[in-house]
N, C-alpha and C positions, 0 to 999 in steps of 0.2 A: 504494500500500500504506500505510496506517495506522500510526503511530507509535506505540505502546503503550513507555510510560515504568513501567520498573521501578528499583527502588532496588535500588543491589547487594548488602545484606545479606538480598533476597528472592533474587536468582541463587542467591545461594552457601548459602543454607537449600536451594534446588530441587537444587543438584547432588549435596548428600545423600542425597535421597530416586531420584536415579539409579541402574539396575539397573548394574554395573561396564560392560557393553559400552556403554552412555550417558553413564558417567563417560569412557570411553577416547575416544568420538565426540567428545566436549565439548573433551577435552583436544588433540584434533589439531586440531579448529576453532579452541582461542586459538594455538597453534604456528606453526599455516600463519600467521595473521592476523601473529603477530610478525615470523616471516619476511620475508611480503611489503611491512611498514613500514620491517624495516631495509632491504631490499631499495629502495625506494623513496627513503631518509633516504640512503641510498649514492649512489645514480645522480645527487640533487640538491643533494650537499653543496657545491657552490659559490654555489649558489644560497641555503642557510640560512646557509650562513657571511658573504653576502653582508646579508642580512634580519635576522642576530646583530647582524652591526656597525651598522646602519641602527637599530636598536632597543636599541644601545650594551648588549651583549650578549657575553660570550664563551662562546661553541659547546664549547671546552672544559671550562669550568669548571659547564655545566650537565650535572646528572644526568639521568641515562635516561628519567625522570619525566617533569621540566621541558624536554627536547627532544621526547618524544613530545606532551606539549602543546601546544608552540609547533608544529610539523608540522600536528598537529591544526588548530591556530587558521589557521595560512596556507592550508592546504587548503578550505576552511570560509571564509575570504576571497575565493576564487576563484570561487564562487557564487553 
């Protein structure tokens, strides 16, 4: 499947032009996706707590942001 690169102030123009039951689909698809990263960020916190300290890091003092990145980037390592 083909990669099509959008910037996100084109998403977030398109979820305007969404009829509400399209705004409400959109809205459970980012939900579950939250869900299942903390769900994920959960099952393998010894493991990033372990990859914080490796990369002199403290797992608590990063914000929500800055740990969904780093997941991001180790995941994305694994490939």
């Amino acid at each position: 499947m083909a990669i099509i690169e959008v910037k996100d102030r084109e998403i977030l123009r398109s979820l305007d032009q969404l009829s509400p039951a399209g705004r409400r689909a959109a809205l459970l698809k980012l939900v579950d996706g939250m869900e299942r990263l903390d769900r994920l960020i959960e099952r393998n916190r010894p493991r990033l707590e372990a990859v914080c300290r490796a990369r002199g890091l403290d797992v608590l003092k990063l914000s929500e942001d800055e740990r969904d990145a780093l997941v991001d980037e180790i995941l994305h390592e694994r490939g």
